[in-house]
Backbone as ProteinMPNN parsed JSONL, in Angstrom:
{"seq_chain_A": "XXXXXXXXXXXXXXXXXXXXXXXXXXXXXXXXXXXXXXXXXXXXXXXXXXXXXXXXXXXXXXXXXXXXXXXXXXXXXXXXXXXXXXXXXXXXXXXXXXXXXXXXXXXXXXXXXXXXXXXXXXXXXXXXXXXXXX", "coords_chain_A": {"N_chain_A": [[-29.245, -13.212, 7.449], [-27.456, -11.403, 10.057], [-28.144, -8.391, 11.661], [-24.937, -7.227, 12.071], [-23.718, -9.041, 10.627], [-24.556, -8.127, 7.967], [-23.865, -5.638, 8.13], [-21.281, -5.513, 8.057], [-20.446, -7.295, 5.912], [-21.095, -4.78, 3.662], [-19.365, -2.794, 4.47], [-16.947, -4.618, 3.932], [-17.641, -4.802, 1.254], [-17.027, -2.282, 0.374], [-13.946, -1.732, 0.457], [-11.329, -1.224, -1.489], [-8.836, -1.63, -3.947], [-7.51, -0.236, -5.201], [-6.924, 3.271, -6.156], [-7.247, 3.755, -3.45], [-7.934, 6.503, -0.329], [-5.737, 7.079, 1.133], [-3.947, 6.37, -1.331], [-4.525, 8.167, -3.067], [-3.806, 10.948, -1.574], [-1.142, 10.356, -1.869], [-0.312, 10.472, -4.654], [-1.483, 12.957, -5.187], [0.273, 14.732, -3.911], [3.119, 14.138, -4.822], [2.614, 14.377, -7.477], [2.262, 17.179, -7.174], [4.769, 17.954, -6.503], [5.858, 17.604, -8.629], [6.62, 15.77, -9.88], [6.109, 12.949, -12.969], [4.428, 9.802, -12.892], [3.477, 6.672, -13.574], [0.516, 4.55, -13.744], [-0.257, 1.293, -11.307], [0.847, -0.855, -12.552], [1.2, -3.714, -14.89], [2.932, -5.274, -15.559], [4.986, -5.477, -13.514], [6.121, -6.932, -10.399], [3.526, -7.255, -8.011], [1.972, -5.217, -9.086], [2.567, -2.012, -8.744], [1.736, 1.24, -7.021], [2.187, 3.323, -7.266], [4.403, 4.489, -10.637], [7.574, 4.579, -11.671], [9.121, 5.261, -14.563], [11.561, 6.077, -15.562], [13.586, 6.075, -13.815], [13.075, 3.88, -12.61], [12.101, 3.109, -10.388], [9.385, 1.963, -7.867], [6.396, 3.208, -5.947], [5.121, 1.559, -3.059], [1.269, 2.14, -1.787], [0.779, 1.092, 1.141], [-2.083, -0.431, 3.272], [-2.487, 0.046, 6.276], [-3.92, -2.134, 8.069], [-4.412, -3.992, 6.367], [-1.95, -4.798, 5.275], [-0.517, -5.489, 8.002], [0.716, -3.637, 9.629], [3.093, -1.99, 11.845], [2.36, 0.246, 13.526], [-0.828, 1.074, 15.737], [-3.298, 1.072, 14.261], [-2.799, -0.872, 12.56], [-1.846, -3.19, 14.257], [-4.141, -3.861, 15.008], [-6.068, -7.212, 15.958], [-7.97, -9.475, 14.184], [-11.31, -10.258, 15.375], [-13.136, -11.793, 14.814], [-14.007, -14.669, 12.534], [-11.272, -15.77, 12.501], [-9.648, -18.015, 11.507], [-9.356, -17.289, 9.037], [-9.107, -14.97, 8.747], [-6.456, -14.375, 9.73], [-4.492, -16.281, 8.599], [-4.463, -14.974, 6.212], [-3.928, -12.41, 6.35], [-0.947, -12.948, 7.032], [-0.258, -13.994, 4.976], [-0.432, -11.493, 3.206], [1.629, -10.208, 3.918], [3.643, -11.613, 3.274], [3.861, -11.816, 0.651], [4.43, -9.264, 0.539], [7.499, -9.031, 0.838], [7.782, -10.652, -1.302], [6.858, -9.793, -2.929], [8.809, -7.305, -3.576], [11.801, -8.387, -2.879], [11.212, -9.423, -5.733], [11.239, -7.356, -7.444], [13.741, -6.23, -6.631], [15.316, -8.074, -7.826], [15.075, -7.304, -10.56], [16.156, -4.905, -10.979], [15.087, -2.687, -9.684], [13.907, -0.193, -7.414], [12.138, 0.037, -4.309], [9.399, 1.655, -2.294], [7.797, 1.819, 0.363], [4.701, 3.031, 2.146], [3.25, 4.159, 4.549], [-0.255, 3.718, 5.335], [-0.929, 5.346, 7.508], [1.196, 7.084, 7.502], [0.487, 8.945, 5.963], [-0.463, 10.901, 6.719], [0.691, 13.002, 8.001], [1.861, 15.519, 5.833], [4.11, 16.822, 4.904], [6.284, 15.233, 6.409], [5.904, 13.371, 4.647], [6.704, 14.473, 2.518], [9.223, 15.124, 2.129], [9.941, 12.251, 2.485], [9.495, 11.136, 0.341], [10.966, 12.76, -1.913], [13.572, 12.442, -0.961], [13.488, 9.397, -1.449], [13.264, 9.086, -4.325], [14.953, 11.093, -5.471], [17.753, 10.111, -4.779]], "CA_chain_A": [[-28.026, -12.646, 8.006], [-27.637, -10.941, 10.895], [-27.478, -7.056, 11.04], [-23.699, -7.271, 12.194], [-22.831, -9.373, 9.923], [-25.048, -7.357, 6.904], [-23.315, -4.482, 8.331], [-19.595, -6.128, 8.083], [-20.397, -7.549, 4.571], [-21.169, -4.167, 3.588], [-18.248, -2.448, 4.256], [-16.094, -5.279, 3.42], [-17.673, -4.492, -0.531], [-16.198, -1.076, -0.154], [-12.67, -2.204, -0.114], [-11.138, -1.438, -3.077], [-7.682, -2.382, -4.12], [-6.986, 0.862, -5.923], [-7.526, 4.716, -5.834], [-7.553, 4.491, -2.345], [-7.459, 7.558, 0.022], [-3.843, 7.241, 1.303], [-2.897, 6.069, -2.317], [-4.408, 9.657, -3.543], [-2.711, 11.354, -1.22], [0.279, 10.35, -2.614], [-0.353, 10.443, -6.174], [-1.655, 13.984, -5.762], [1.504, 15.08, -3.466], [3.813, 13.433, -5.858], [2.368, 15.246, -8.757], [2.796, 18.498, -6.975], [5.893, 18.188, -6.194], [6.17, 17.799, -10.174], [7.057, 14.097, -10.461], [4.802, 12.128, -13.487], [4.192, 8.59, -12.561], [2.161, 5.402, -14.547], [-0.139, 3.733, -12.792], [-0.684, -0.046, -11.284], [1.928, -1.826, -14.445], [0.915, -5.321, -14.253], [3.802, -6.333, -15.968], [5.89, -5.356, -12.362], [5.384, -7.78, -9.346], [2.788, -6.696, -6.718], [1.37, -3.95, -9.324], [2.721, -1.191, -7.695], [0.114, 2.382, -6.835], [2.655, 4.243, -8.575], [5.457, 3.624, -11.058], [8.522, 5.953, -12.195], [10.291, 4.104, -15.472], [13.211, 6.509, -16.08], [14.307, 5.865, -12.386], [13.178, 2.367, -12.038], [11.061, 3.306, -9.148], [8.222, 2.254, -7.903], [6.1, 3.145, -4.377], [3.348, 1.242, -2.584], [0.81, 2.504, -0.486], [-0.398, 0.152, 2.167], [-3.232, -0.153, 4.167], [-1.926, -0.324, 8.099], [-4.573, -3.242, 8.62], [-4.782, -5.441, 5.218], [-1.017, -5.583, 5.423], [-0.312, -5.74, 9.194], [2.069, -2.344, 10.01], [3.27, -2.16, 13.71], [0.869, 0.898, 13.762], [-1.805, 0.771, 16.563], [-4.676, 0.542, 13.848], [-2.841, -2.245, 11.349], [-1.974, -4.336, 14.799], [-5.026, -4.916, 15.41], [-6.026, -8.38, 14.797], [-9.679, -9.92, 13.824], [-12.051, -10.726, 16.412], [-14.537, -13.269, 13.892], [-13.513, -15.703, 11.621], [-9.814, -15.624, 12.87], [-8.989, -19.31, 10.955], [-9.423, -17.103, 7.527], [-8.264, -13.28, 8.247], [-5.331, -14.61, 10.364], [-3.57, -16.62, 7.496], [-4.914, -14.167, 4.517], [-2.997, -11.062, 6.844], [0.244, -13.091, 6.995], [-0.144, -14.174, 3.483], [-0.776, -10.491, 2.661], [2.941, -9.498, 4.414], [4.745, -12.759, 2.838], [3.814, -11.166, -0.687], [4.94, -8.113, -0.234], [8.251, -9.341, 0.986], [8.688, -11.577, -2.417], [7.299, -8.487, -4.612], [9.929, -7.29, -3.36], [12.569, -9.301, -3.563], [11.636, -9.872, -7.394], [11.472, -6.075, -7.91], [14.997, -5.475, -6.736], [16.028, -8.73, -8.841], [14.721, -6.821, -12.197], [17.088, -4.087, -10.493], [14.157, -1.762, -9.112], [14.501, 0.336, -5.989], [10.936, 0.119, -3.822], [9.218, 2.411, -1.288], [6.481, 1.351, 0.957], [4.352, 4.314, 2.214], [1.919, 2.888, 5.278], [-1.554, 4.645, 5.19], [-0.538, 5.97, 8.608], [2.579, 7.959, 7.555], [-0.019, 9.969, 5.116], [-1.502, 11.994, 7.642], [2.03, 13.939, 7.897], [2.266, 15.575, 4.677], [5.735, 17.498, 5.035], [8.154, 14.422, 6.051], [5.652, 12.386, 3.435], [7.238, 14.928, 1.256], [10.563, 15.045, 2.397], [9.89, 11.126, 2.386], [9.084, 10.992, -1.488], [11.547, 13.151, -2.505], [14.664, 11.399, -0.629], [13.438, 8.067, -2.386], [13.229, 9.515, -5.745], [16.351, 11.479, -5.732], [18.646, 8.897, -4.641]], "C_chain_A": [[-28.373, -11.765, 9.193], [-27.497, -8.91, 10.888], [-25.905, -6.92, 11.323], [-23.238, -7.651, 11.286], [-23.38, -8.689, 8.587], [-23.944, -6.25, 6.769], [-22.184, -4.504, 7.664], [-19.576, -6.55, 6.224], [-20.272, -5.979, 3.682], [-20.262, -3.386, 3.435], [-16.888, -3.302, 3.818], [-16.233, -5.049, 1.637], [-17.088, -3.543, -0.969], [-15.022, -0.743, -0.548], [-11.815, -2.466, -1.229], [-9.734, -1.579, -2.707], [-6.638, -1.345, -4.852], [-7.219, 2.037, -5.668], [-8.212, 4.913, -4.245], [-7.519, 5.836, -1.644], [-6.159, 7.707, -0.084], [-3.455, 7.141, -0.398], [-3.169, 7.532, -3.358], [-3.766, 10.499, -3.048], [-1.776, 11.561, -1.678], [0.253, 10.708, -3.907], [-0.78, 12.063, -5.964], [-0.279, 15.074, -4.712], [2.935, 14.768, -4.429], [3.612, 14.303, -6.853], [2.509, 16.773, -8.636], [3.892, 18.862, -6.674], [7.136, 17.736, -7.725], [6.724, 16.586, -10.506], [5.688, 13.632, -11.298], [5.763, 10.669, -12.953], [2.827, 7.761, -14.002], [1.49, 4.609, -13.281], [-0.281, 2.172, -12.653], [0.119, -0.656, -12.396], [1.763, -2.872, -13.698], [2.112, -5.739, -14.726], [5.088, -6.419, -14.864], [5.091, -6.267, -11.565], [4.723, -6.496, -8.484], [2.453, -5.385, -7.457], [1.477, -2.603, -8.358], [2.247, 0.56, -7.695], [0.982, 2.887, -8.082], [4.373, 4.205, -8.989], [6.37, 4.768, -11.658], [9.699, 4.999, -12.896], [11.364, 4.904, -15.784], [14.042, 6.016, -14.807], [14.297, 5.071, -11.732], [12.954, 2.367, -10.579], [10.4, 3.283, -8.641], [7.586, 2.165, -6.479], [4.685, 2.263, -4.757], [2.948, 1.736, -1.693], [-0.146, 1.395, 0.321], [-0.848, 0.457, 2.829], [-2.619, -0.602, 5.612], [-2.734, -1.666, 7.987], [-4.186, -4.602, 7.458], [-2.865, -5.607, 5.194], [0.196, -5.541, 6.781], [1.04, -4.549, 9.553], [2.03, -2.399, 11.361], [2.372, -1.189, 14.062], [-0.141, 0.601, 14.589], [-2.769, 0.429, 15.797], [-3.853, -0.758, 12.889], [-2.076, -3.793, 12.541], [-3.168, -5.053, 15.49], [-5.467, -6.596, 14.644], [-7.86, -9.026, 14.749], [-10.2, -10.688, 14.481], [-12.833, -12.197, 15.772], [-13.83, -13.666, 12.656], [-11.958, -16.191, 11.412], [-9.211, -16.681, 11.718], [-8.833, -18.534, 9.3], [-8.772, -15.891, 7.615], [-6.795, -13.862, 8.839], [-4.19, -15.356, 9.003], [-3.253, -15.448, 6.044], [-3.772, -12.537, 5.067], [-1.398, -11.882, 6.553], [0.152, -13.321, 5.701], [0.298, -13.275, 2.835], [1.048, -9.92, 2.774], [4.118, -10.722, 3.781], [4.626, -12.056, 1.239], [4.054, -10.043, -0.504], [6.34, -8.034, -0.03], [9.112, -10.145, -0.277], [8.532, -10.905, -2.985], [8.561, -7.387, -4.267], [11.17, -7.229, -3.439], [12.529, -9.471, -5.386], [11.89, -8.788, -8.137], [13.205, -5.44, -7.614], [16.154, -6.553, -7.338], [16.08, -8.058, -10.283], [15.161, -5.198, -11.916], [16.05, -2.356, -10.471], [14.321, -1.355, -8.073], [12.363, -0.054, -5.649], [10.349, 1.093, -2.88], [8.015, 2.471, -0.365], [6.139, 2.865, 1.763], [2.664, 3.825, 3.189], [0.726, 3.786, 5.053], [-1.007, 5.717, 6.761], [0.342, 7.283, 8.317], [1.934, 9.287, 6.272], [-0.54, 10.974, 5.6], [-0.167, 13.209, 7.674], [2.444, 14.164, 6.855], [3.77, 16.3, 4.671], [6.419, 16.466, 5.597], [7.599, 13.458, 5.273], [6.522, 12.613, 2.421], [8.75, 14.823, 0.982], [10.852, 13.254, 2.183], [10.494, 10.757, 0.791], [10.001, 11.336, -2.128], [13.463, 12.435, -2.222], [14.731, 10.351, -1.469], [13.545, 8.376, -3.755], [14.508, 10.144, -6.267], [17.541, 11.018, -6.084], [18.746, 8.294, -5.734]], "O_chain_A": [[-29.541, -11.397, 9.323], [-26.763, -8.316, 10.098], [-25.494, -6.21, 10.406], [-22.337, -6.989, 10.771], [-22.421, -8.634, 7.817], [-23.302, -5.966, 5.758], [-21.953, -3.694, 6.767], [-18.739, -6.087, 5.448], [-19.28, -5.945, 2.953], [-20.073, -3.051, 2.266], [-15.886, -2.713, 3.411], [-15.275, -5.096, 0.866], [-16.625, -3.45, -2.106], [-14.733, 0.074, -1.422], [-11.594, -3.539, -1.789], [-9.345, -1.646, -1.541], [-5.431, -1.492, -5.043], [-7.936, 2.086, -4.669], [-9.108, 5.657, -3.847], [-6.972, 6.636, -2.405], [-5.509, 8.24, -0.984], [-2.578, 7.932, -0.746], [-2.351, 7.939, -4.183], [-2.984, 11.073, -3.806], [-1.359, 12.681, -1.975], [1.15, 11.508, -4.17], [-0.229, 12.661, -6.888], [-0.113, 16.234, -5.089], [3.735, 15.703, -4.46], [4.545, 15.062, -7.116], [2.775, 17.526, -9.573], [4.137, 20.061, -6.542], [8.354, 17.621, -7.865], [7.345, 16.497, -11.565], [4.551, 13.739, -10.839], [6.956, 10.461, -12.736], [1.942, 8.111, -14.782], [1.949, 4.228, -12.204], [-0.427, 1.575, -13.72], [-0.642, -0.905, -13.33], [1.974, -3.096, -12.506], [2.448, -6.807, -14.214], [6.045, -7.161, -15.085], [3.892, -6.496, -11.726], [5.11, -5.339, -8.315], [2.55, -4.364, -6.776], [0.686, -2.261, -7.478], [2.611, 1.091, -8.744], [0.735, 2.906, -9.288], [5.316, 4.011, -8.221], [5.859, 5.802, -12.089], [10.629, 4.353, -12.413], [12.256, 4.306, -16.387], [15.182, 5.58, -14.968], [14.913, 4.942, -10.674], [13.571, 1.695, -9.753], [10.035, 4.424, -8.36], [7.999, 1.276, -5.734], [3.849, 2.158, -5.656], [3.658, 1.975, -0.716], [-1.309, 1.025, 0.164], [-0.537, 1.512, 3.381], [-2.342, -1.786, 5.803], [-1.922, -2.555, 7.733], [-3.818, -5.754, 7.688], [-2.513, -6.78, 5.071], [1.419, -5.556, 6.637], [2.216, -4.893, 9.678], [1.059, -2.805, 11.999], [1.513, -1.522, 14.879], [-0.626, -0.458, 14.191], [-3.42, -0.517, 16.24], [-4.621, -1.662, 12.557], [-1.828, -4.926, 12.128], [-3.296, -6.095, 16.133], [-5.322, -7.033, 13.502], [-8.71, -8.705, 15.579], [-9.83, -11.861, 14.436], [-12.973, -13.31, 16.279], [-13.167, -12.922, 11.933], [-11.525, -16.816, 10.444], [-8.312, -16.237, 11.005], [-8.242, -19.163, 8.422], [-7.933, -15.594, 6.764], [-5.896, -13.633, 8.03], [-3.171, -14.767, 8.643], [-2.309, -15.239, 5.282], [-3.09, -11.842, 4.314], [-0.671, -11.278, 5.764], [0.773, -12.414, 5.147], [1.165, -13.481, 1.986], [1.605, -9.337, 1.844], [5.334, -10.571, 3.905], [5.738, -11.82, 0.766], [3.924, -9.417, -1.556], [6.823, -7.05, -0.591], [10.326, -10.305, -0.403], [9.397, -10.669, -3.828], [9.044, -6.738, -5.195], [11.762, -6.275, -3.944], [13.504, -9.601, -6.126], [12.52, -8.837, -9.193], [13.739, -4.497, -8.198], [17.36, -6.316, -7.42], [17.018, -8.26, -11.055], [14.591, -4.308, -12.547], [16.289, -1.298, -11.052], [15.014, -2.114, -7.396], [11.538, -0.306, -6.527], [11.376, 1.625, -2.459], [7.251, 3.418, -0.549], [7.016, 3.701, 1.984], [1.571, 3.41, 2.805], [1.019, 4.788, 4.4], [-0.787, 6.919, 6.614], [0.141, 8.359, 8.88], [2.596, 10.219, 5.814], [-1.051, 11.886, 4.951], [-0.412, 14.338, 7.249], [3.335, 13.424, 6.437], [4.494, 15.587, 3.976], [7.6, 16.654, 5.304], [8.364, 12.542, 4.97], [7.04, 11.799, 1.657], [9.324, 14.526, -0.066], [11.952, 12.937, 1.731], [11.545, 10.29, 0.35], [10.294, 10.581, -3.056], [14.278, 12.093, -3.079], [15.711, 10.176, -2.193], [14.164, 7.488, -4.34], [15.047, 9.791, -7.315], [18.233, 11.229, -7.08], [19.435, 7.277, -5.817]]}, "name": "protein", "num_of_chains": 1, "seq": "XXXXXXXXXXXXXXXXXXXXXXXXXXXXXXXXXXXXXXXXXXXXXXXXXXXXXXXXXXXXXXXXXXXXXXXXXXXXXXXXXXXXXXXXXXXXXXXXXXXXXXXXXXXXXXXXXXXXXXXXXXXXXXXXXXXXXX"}
Protein backbone atom coordinates (compact mmCIF):
# COMPACT_ATOMS: atom_id res chain seq x y z
CA UNK A 1 0.00 0.00 0.00
CA UNK A 2 0.92 3.22 -0.45
CA UNK A 3 1.47 5.69 2.50
CA UNK A 4 -1.66 7.79 1.30
CA UNK A 5 -3.59 5.25 0.96
CA UNK A 6 -2.25 3.47 4.58
CA UNK A 7 -2.89 6.84 5.82
CA UNK A 8 -6.68 7.07 4.35
CA UNK A 9 -7.39 3.43 5.45
CA UNK A 10 -6.45 4.44 8.78
CA UNK A 11 -8.63 7.03 9.47
CA UNK A 12 -11.38 5.56 7.56
CA UNK A 13 -11.16 2.62 10.73
CA UNK A 14 -11.82 5.47 13.06
CA UNK A 15 -15.26 6.14 11.84
CA UNK A 16 -17.57 5.06 14.12
CA UNK A 17 -21.28 5.04 13.72
CA UNK A 18 -22.00 5.94 17.31
CA UNK A 19 -20.84 8.09 20.34
CA UNK A 20 -19.64 10.44 18.03
CA UNK A 21 -18.40 13.98 19.00
CA UNK A 22 -21.35 16.05 17.65
CA UNK A 23 -23.67 13.13 18.86
CA UNK A 24 -22.10 13.82 22.56
CA UNK A 25 -22.59 17.12 22.33
CA UNK A 26 -26.00 16.65 22.13
CA UNK A 27 -26.63 13.93 24.43
CA UNK A 28 -24.70 15.84 27.08
CA UNK A 29 -26.64 19.30 26.27
CA UNK A 30 -29.87 17.48 26.23
CA UNK A 31 -29.24 15.95 29.56
CA UNK A 32 -28.48 19.31 30.99
CA UNK A 33 -31.12 20.84 30.00
CA UNK A 34 -32.81 17.88 32.10
CA UNK A 35 -34.35 15.80 29.28
CA UNK A 36 -33.64 11.64 29.77
CA UNK A 37 -33.34 9.97 26.48
CA UNK A 38 -32.68 5.90 25.35
CA UNK A 39 -30.23 5.31 23.17
CA UNK A 40 -29.83 3.93 19.32
CA UNK A 41 -33.63 1.60 19.62
CA UNK A 42 -33.21 -0.72 16.84
CA UNK A 43 -36.63 -1.46 16.84
CA UNK A 44 -37.15 2.47 15.23
CA UNK A 45 -36.05 2.99 11.52
CA UNK A 46 -32.56 4.54 11.00
CA UNK A 47 -31.70 3.78 14.87
CA UNK A 48 -31.92 7.08 15.93
CA UNK A 49 -28.62 8.84 18.45
CA UNK A 50 -31.26 9.66 20.75
CA UNK A 51 -34.81 8.57 21.54
CA UNK A 52 -37.65 10.28 23.80
CA UNK A 53 -40.72 7.51 24.19
CA UNK A 54 -43.23 9.59 26.20
CA UNK A 55 -43.07 12.25 23.35
CA UNK A 56 -42.49 10.00 20.48
CA UNK A 57 -39.38 11.83 19.64
CA UNK A 58 -36.50 11.03 18.29
CA UNK A 59 -33.18 13.28 17.03
CA UNK A 60 -30.33 12.40 14.68
CA UNK A 61 -27.05 13.70 14.61
CA UNK A 62 -25.41 13.75 11.24
CA UNK A 63 -22.15 13.93 10.03
CA UNK A 64 -22.03 17.12 7.38
CA UNK A 65 -19.89 14.77 4.99
CA UNK A 66 -21.24 10.97 5.36
CA UNK A 67 -24.67 12.43 4.79
CA UNK A 68 -24.04 15.29 2.31
CA UNK A 69 -25.40 18.78 4.28
CA UNK A 70 -25.20 21.97 2.06
CA UNK A 71 -22.45 22.93 4.64
CA UNK A 72 -19.04 23.85 3.07
CA UNK A 73 -17.36 20.71 4.79
CA UNK A 74 -20.38 17.96 3.96
CA UNK A 75 -20.34 19.50 0.14
CA UNK A 76 -17.40 18.45 -0.43
CA UNK A 77 -17.27 15.59 -2.69
CA UNK A 78 -14.48 12.61 -3.00
CA UNK A 79 -11.53 13.10 -5.00
CA UNK A 80 -10.53 8.86 -5.25
CA UNK A 81 -12.66 6.18 -5.87
CA UNK A 82 -15.64 8.50 -6.89
CA UNK A 83 -17.67 5.25 -8.70
CA UNK A 84 -18.09 3.96 -4.83
CA UNK A 85 -18.27 7.17 -2.36
CA UNK A 86 -20.47 8.99 -4.96
CA UNK A 87 -23.42 6.41 -4.94
CA UNK A 88 -22.80 5.24 -1.07
CA UNK A 89 -23.26 9.45 -0.22
CA UNK A 90 -26.53 9.57 -2.19
CA UNK A 91 -27.57 6.28 -0.86
CA UNK A 92 -26.66 7.64 2.59
CA UNK A 93 -29.32 10.87 1.98
CA UNK A 94 -32.07 8.48 0.22
CA UNK A 95 -32.17 6.57 3.71
CA UNK A 96 -32.54 9.12 5.74
CA UNK A 97 -35.38 10.50 3.74
CA UNK A 98 -37.33 6.91 4.02
CA UNK A 99 -36.30 6.66 7.91
CA UNK A 100 -38.10 9.24 7.86
CA UNK A 101 -40.94 8.89 6.17
CA UNK A 102 -41.49 5.47 8.14
CA UNK A 103 -40.89 7.30 11.46
CA UNK A 104 -43.64 9.81 10.91
CA UNK A 105 -45.86 6.76 9.54
CA UNK A 106 -45.50 5.01 13.21
CA UNK A 107 -46.64 8.73 14.11
CA UNK A 108 -43.07 10.00 15.35
CA UNK A 109 -41.96 13.60 15.07
CA UNK A 110 -37.96 13.69 13.89
CA UNK A 111 -35.11 16.21 14.30
CA UNK A 112 -31.99 16.16 12.33
CA UNK A 113 -29.09 18.02 14.08
CA UNK A 114 -26.02 18.45 11.30
CA UNK A 115 -22.56 18.14 13.04
CA UNK A 116 -22.09 21.74 11.91
CA UNK A 117 -25.01 23.33 13.84
CA UNK A 118 -23.12 21.82 17.14
CA UNK A 119 -20.54 24.27 17.32
CA UNK A 120 -23.39 26.92 18.39
CA UNK A 121 -24.45 25.69 21.62
CA UNK A 122 -27.21 28.38 22.62
CA UNK A 123 -29.60 28.18 19.37
CA UNK A 124 -28.53 24.17 19.58
CA UNK A 125 -30.33 24.72 22.77
CA UNK A 126 -32.99 26.84 21.88
CA UNK A 127 -33.02 24.26 18.86
CA UNK A 128 -33.64 21.12 21.19
CA UNK A 129 -35.90 22.59 23.29
CA UNK A 130 -38.42 24.05 20.50
CA UNK A 131 -38.45 20.36 19.05
CA UNK A 132 -39.18 18.75 22.26
CA UNK A 133 -41.73 21.09 23.53
CA UNK A 134 -43.90 21.19 20.63
Amino acid sequence: MTELTEYRSRIMRAVKGRDTGPELVVRRLTHRMGYRFRLHRKDLPGKPDLVFPARRKVIFVHGCFWHQHHCPHGAKSPKSNRGYWVPKLQRNKERDVEQKIRLLKMDWSALVIWECETKDEAALRMRIRAFLEK
